[in-house]
NUPA-446540 format. One record per residue: residue in three letters; x, y negated, z negated of N, C-alpha, C in turn. Coordinates in steps of 0.05 Angstrom, whole numbers, plus 5000, padded with zeros to 4 digits. Layout:
# NUPA-446540
ALAXYZXYZXYZ ...
# end
This chain:
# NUPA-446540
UNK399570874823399071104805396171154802 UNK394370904808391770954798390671094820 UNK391371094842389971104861390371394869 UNK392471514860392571784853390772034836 UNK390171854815388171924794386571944795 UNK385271864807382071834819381872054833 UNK382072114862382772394867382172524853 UNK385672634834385072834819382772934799 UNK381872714784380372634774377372884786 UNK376072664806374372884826374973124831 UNK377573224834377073554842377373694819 UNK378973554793377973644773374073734760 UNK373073574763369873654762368773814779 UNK369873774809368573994828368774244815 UNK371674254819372974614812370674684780 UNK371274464755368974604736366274644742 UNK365174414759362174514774361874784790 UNK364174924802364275154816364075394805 UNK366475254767366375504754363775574744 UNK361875394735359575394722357075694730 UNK357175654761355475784776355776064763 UNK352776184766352476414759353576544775 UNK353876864766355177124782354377194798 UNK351277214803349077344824348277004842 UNK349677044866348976744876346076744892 UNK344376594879342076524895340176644921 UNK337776774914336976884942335476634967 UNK337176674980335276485001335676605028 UNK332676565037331876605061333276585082 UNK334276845105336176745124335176645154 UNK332176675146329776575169327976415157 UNK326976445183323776135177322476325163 UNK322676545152320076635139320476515114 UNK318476345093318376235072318076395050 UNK316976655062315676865038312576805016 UNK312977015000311377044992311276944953 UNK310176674938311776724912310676854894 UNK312377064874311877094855311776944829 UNK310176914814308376654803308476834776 UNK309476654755309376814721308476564709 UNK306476534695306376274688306275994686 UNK306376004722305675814728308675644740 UNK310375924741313275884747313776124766 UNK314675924785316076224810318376354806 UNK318176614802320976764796322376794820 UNK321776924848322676984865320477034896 UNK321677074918319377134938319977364954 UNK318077474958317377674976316977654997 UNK318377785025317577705051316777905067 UNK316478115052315378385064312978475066 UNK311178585072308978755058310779075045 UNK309179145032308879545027306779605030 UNK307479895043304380085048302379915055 UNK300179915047298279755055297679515046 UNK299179415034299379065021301078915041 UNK300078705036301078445060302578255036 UNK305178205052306978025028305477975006 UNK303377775018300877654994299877794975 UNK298678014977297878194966300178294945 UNK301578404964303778464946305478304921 UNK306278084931306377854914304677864889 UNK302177864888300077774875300477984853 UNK300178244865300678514853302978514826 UNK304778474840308078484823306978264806 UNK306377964813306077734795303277874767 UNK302077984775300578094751301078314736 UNK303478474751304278644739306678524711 UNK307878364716309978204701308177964679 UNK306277864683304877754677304177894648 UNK302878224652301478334633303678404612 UNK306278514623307578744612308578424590 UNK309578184596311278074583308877974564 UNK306377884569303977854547303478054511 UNK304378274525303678564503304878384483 UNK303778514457306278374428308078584427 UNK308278794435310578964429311979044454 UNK312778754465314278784497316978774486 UNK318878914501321878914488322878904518 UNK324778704520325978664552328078924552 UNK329779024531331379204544329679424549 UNK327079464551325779674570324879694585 UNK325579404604326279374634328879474645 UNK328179744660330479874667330479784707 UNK332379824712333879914755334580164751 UNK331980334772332080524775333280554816 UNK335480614824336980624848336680944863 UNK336080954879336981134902337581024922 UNK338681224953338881194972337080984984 UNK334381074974332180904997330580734997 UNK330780584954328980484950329580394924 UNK329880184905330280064881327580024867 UNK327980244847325580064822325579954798 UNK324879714796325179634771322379674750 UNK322379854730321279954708320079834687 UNK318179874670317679884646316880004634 UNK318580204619317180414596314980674616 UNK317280644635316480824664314380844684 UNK314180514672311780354695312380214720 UNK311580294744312480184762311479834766 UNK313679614761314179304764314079164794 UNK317079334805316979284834318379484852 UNK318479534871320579674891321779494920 UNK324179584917325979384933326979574950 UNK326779504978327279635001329679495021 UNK329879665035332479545056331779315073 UNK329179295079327879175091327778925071 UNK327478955044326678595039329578485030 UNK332478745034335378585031336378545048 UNK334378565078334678405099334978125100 UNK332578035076332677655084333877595066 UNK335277715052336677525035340677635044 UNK341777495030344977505038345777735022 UNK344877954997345978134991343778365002 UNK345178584981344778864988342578954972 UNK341479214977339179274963340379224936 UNK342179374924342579364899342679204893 UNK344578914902345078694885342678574889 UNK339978504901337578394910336778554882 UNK336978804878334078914860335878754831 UNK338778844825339878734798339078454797 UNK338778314821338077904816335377974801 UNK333078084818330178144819330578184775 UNK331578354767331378444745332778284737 UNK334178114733336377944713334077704712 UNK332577664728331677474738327977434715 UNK327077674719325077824709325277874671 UNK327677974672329177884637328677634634 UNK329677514644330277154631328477134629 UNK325877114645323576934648322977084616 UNK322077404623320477554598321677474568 UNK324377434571325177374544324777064530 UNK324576844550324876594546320376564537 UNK318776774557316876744546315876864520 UNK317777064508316977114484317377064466 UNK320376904473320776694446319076474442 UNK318576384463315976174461313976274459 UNK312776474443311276554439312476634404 UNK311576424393313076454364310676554341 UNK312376494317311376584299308476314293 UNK310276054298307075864294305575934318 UNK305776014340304176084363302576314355 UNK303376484346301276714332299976624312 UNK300776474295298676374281297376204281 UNK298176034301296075824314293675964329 UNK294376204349291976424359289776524345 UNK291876574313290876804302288276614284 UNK289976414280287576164269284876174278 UNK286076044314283876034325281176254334 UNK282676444326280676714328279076684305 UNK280376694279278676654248276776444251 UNK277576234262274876094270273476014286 UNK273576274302270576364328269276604309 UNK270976664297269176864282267576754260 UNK268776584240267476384222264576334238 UNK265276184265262875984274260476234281 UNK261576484290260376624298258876774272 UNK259876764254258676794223256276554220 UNK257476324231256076124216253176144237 UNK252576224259251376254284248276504275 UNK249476704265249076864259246576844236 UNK248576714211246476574201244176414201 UNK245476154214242576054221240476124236 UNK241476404250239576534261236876734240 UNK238476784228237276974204235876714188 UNK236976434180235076244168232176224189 UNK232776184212231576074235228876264238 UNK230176604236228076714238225776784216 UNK227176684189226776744173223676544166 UNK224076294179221976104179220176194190 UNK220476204218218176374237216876564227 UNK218076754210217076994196214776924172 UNK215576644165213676604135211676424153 UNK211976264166210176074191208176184200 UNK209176494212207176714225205576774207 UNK206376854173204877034163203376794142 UNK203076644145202276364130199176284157 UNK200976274175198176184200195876434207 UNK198576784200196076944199193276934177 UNK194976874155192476914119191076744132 UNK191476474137190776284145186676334165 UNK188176444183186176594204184076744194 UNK185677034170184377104163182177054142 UNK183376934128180876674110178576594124 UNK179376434145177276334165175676534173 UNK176576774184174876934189172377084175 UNK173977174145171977234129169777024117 UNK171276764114168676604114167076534123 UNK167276664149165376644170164676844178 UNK164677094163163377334159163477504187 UNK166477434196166977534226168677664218 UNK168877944243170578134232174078064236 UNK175478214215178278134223179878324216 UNK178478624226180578844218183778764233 UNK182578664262185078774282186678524272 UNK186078254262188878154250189478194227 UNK188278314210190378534197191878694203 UNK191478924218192579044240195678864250 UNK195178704260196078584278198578374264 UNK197878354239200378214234203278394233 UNK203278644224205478834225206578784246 UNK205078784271206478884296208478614297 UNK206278474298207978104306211178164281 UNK211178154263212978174245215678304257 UNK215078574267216878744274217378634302 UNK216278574319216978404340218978184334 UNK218978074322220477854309222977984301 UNK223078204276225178264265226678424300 UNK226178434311226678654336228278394355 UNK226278154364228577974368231477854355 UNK229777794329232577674316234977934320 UNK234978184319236278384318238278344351 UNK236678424365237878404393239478064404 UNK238677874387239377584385242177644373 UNK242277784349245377784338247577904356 UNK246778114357248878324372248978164398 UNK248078024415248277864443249777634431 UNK249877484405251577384401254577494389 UNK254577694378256377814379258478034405 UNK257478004424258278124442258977944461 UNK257877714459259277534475261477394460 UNK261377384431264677204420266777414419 UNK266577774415268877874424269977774441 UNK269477704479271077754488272277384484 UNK270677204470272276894469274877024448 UNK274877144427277077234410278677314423 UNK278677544441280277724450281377514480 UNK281177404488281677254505283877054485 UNK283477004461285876874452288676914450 UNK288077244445289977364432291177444462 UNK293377414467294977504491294477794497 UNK295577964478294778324484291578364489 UNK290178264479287378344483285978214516 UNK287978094527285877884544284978064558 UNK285878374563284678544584281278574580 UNK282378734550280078794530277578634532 UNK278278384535276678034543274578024575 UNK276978144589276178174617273978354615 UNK274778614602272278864613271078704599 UNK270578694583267078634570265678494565 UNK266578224588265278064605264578184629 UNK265578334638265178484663262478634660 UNK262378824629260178924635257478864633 UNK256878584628255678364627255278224654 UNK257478044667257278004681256978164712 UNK257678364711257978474736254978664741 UNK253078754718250578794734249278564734 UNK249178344715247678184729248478054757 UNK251878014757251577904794249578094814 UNK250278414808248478554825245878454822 UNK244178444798241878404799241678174815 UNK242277914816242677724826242877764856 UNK244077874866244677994892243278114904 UNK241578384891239878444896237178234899 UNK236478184883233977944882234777744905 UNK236377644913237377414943236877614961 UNK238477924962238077994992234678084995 UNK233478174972230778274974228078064982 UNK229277794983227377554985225777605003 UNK227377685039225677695056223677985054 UNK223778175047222378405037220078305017 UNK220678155002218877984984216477934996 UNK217477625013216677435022214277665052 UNK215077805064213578005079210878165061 UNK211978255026209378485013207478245010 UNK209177974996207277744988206077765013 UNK205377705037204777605059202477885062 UNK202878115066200878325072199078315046 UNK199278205016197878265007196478105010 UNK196777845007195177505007193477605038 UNK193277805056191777835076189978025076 UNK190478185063188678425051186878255024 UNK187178125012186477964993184077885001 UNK184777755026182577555035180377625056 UNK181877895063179678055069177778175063 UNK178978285037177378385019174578185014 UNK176277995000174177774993171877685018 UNK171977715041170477655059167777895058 UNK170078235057168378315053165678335020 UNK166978235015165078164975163578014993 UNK163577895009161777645007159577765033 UNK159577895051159577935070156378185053 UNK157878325031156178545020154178375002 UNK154778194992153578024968151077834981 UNK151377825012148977795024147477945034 UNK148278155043147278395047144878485026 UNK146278564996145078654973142678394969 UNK143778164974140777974971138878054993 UNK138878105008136878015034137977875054 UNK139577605046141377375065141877585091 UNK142777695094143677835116142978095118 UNK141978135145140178375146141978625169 UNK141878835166143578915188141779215197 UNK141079205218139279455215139779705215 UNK138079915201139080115188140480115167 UNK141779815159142979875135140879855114 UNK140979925086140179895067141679755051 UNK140279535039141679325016142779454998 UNK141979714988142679864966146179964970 UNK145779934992148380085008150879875011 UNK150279575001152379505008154979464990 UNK153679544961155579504941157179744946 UNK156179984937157080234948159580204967 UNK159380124993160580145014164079905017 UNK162279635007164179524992166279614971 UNK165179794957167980014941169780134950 UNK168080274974168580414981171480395008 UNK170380145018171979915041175079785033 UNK173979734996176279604985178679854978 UNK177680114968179880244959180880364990 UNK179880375007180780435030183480275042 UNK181979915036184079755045187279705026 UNK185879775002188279814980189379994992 UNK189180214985190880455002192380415032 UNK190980215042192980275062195080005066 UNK194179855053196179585035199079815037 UNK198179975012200280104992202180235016 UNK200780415026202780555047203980395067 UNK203580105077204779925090206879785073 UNK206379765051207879625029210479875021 UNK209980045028212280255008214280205024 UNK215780225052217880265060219379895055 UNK217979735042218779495029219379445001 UNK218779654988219579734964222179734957 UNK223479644938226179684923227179984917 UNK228480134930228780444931227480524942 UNK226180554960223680724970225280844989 UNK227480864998228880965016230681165004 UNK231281164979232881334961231781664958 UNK232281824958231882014950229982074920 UNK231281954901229982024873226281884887 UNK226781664886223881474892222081734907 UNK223781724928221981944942220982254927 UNK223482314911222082554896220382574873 UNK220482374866218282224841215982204863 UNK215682004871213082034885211682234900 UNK212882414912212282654914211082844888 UNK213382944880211882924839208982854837 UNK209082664824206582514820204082584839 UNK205382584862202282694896202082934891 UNK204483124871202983324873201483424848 UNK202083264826200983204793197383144807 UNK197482944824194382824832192883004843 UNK194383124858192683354884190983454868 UNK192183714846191683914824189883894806 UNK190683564791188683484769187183334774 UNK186183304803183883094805182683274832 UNK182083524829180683694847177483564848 UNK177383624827174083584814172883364814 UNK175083234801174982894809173982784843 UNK175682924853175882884879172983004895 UNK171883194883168983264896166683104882 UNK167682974857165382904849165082524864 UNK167282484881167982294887165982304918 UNK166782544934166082634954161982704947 UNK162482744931159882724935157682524919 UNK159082314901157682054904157581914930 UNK159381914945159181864968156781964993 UNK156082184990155082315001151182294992 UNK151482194959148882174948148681844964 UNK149381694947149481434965147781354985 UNK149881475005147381435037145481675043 UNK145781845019143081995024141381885010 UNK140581684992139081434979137781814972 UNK137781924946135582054939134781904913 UNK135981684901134381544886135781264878 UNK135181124859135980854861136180724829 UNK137680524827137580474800135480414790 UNK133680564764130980524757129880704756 UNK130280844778128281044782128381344759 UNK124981364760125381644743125081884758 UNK127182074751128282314764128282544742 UNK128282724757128883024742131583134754 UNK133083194740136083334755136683604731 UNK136283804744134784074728132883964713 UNK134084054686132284054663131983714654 UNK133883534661134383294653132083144663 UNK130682954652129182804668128582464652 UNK128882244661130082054652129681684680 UNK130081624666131681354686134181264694 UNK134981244714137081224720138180964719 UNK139980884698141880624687144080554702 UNK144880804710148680774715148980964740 UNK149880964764151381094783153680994791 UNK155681134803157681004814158781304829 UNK161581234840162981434864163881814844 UNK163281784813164781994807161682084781 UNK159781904762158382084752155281884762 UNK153982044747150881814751149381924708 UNK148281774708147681594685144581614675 UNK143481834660141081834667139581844631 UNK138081554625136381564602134381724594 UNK134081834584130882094574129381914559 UNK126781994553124381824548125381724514 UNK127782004503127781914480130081844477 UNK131581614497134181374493135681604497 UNK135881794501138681954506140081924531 UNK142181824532143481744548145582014559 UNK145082144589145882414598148482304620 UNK149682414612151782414649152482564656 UNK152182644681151182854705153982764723 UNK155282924733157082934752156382974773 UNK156882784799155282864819155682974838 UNK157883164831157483404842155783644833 UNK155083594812152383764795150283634815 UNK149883444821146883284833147083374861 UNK148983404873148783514897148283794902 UNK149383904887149284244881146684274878 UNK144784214867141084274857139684094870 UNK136684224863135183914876134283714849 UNK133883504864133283254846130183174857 UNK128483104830125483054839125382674831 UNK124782614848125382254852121682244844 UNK120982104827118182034813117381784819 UNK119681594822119281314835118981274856 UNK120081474880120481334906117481264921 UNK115881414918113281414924111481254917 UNK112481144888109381144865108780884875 UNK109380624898108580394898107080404917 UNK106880584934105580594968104380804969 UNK104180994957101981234958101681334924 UNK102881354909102581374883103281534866 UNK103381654845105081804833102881964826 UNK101882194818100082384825101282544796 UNK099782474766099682604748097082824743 UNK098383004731096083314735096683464716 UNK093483584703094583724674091383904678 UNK091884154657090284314676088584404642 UNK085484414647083284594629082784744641 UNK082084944612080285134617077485134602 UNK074985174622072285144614070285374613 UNK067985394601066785744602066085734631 UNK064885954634063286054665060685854658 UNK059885854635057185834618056085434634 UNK059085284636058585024632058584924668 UNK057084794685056284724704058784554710 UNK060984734734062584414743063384234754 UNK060184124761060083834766059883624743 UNK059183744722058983604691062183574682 UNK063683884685065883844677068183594699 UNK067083614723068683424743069183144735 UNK065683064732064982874721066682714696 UNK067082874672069182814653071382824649 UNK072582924670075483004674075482674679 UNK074882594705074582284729074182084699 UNK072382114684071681914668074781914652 UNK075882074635077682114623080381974639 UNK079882084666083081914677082481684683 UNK079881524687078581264689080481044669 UNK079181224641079681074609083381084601 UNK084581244624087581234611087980964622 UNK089180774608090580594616093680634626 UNK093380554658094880564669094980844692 UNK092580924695091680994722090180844734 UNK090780904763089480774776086980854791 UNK084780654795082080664805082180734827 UNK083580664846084280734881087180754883 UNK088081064892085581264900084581394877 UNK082481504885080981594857080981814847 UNK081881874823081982144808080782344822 UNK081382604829080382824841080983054825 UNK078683314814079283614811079683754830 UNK081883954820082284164830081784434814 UNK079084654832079684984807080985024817 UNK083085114795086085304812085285574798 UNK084685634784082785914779081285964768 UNK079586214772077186394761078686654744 UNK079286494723080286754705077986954688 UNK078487104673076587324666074187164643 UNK075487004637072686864609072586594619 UNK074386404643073586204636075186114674 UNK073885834668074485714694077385474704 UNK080085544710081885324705081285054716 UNK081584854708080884534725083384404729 UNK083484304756086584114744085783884756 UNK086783624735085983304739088583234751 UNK087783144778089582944787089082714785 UNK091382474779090582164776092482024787 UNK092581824792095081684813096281454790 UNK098281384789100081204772101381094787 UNK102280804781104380694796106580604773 UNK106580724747108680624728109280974726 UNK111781014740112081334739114781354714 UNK115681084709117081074678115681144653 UNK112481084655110681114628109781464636 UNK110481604653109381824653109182014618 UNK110981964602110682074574107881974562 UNK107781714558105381554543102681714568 UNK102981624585100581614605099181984601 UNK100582194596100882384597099082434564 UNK099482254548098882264520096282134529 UNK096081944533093681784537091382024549 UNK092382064572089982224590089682454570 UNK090582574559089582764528088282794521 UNK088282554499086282494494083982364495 UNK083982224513082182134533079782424536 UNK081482644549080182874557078983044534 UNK080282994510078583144486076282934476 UNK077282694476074682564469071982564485 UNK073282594515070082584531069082874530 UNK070283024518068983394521068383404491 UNK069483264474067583234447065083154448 UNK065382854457063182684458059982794483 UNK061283044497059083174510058783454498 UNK060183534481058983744468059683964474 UNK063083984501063684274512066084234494 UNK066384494491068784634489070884694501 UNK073784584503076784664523077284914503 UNK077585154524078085364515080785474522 UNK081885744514084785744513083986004505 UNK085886184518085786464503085586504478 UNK087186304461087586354437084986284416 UNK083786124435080985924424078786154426 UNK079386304444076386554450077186774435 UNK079886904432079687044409078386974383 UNK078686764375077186694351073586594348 UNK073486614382070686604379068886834381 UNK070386974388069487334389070087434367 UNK072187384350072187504323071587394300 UNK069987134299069087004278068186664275 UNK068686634247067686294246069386134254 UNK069485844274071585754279070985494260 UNK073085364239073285204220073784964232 
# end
C-alpha cells in the first residue's frame, strides 16, 4: 500500500507546482542572441534584442531603462496610467501619453509569443516592478528624505553663517589695522589721504566677496537637496550641469590651447631677448663704448624706441593667428573696429610721431640746448617721438608738438657756442658830433667788463647806419654760456651806460633828441 503512496503523493505536488505558474509564460530567447537588459533599479525587467531607428539594442535598452526609471520616481506616478496602445504594425506601451516602449514584429520574433502577448508581458511586467517600487517608497521613506533635506539646509544655514561671522572679523581686523596705519602716518606727519580713501573700497570688496561666497554656497546645496528627493533629481542634474559643463569646456579649452600657448610663450621670450640685446647694444652706443660711424650717440636711444615698438608690432601680428578666437568672425570685427577708431583719432598723433622721427636724425638740437621755436625761446628738458619740452628763462615750462617744430624754423644758440661762439649784439645810437673810434673803444671795453664774454675772439663794431641826427653802432661779443644769454644781455647794458657815463657821451634815441631840441633834460 505504501509503495503506492508515494507516487501519488509526488504527482500530487507536481500538478499544484504547475497550477501555480503564471498566465503569461516566460520570455526566453529562441537564439544565441542574449539581448539587451533593461535595468530598473538595479533589477532587470526584461531584454531587448533589437535595435530601432537609429539605436543599437544597447542604446535602446538604456533609453527604455531611463525612461521607466523616471516615470516610476515622480510622487504622483499612478500605474493604472500605464496604458497598451496596439495596431497592425507596432505596440506601445504609454504613460499619460508618453512614449515608454514600442514592440515590433521583429522583437516577437525571439521570443515564443506574439506581438501582442510580448507587449501585454512587457506591461504586466513594467506594473509590478512600478508598483512594488512605490510602495517601497513609503510614508517613513518620505520622511526620512524629507528629513534629510531639512538638514542640508539647516547645515547650509549653519555654513552661511559662519561665513557672515568669518567675514565679519576680517571686516573689523581690516578696519582696526587701517586706524592703525593711519595713526602712524599722521604721527609721522606723512600724508594719508589715499588710506582714507582707501579703506571704503577694501570694505566693499569684502562685503562683495562674502556676497558671491553665499549664493556659490547656496547654489551648490540645491542640487545636494534636490538630488534627495526622487522627483527633483532631474532638477539636481541641470544645475550641476550648468556649473559643471562650462567649466569642463573651460578646462578643455585650456588642455587643447597648451600647444598655442607654449608657441606665443616661445615668440615672446625671443623677441624679449632681443630687445634686450638691443638696450644694451644702444646703452653703449649712448656712452661712447661703441662707436659706429656716422652714427651719433644721441641717436641711439631714439632709435632703440623706435626698433622696440617695431619689434613689438610685429611680435603682435605673429602672435594673433595664435590667439583664442582670432579666427572667429566677432574677434575679427572688433579688431577691425578698433583699426579703424586708431586710424581717425590718432591722425595728428601719427604726424607728430612722424615727425619726431624725422627731427631726431635731423639732430637740429639736443637736450640742453637753447633754442627759439617761433616766438618760444628756452632750454630744451624733454623730447621724445610725439612732443618736445621747452623751459623759458622765466621756468615756464612750453610743449611744442613736433609737428609744429618741423612746420617753422628753429634757431639752435648752443650748437655753435663751444667751437666758434655764440655772437651776442645790441645796437647804439651816438651824435655825428662824437669821434668813432672813441665810441668803438667803449663799446670793446663794455663787452670786456661783462662777465661771461669772451676775450678771444675779440669784441668787434659794426655802423649799421647813418641816420639823420645820429650814428647806429652794433657790439658784437662772443659767449660760450648761450643759456645765460638773458643775464649776459643785462650785464653788457649796463656795462655800456656806465662806460658812456663815465666818458661823458650821450646814447641817444629819437625820443632823447626831441627833448634836447625842445628843452631842459632832468
Amino acid at each position: 500500500m505504501l509503495r503506492y503512496l508515494f507516487p501519488l503523493i509526488f504527482l500530487i505536488i507536481v500538478f499544484q507546482a504547475s497550477a501555480q505558474k503564471p498566465v503569461l509564460p516566460k520570455v526566453e530567447p529562441v537564439i544565441a542572441n542574449k539581448g539587451e537588459p533593461v535595468v530598473v533599479n538595479k533589477d532587470t525587467l526584461f531584454r531587448l534584442y533589437t535595435g530601432q531607428g537609429p539605436f543599437t539594442p544597447k542604446e535602446r535598452a538604456s533609453v527604455v531603462s531611463k525612461r521607466i526609471s523616471d516615470i516610476i520616481s515622480r510622487l504622483d506616478f499612478n500605474a493604472d496610467s500605464l496604458l497598451l496602445k496596439g495596431d497592425t504594425a507596432v505596440s506601445q506601451i504609454t504613460y499619460k501619453s508618453a512614449l515608454i516602449l514600442a514592440i515590433t514584429n521583429k522583437d516577437a520574433s525571439f521570443s515564443e509569443l506574439d506581438r501582442p502577448q510580448l507587449a501585454a508581458s512587457y506591461l504586466s511586467i513594467i506594473k509590478k516592478k512600478s508598483v512594488n517600487t512605490f510602495q517601497n517608497y513609503s510614508f517613513k521613506t518620505i520622511a526620512i528624505d524629507v528629513g534629510e533635506a531639512l538638514a542640508e539646509i539647516a547645515g547650509l544655514l549653519l555654513l552661511i553663517w559662519a561665513v557672515n561671522r568669518a567675514f565679519r572679523w576680517i571686516n573689523q581686523k581690516s578696519i582696526s589695522v587701517w586706524e592703525m596705519r593711519i595713526t602712524k602716518l599722521s604721527e609721522k606727519k606723512a600724508p594719508f589721504g589715499y588710506a582714507v580713501h582707501l579703506l571704503p573700497v577694501i570694505t566693499n570688496l569684502l562685503k562683495a566677496a562674502k556676497l558671491v561666497i553665499i549664493i556659490l554656497l547656496i547654489y551648490l546645496a540645491l542640487p545636494v537637496v534636490f538630488l534627495i528627493l526622487p522627483g527633483t533629481k532631474s532638477l539636481a542634474t541641470e544645475l550641476l550641469s550648468y556649473i559643471i559643463n562650462p567649466l569642463k569646456k573651460i578646462l578643455l579649452a585650456l588642455v587643447h590651447y597648451i600647444p598655442n600657448l607654449l608657441t606665443i610663450a616661445v615668440i615672446y621670450v625671443f623677441t624679449r631677448y632681443i630687445i634686450k640685446l638691443i638696450k644694451f647694444i644702444a646703452g653703449e652706443i649712448e656712452n661712447g663704448d661703441f662707436v659706429i660711424k656716422n652714427f651719433y650717440p644721441e641717436w641711439a636711444l631714439p632709435t632703440y624706441n623706435i626698433v622696440r615698438i617695431l619689434l613689438y608690432t610685429f611680435m603682435f601680428v605673429v602672435i594673433f593667428p595664435y590667439l583664442p578666437g582670432s579666427d572667429s568672425r566677432v574677434f575679427q570685427g572688433v579688431t577691425l573696429f578698433f583699426g579703424v577708431l586708431f586710424s581717425f583719432g590718432s591722425s595728428s598723433a601719427i604726424s607728430n610721431v612722424v615727425a619726431g622721427i624725422v627731427l631726431t636724425y635731423m639732430r637740429p638740437f639736443k637736450m640742453g640746448d637753447r633754442v627759439r621755436v617761433g616766438e618760444i625761446m628756452g632750454d630744451v628738458i624733454e623730447k621724445n617721438l610725439l612732443i618736445t619740452r621747452i623751459r623759458t628763462s622765466k621756468n615756464e615750462d612750453i610743449t611744442v608738438p613736433n609737428a609744429t617744430i618741423l612746420s617753422g624754423a628753429t634757431i639752435n644758440y648752443s650748437s655753435s657756442s663751444q667751437n666758434l661762439g655764440l655772437i651776442l649784439n645790441t645796437n647804439v645810437t651816438i651824435g655825428y658830433d662824437k669821434p668813432w673810434r672813441s665810441v668803438h673803444e667803449l663799446l670793446i671795453e663794455a663787452a670786456l667788463a661783462t662777465e661771461g664774454i669772451l676775450a678771444e675772439p675779440r669784441p668787434f663794431i659794426l655802423q649799421t647806419a647813418l641816420n639823420e641826427f645820429n650814428v647806429t653802432y652794433q657790439l658784437n661779443a662772443y659767449t660760450s654760456l648761450p643759456n645765460k644769454m638773458s643775464s649776459l644781455y643785462s650785464g653788457l647794458h649796463k656795462n655800456i651806460v656806465d662806460k658812456f657815463n663815465e666818458a661823458g657821451i650821450e646814447l641817444l634815441s629819437p625820443h632823447f633828441t626831441s627833448f634836447r631840441d625842445g628843452g631842459v633834460v632832468n
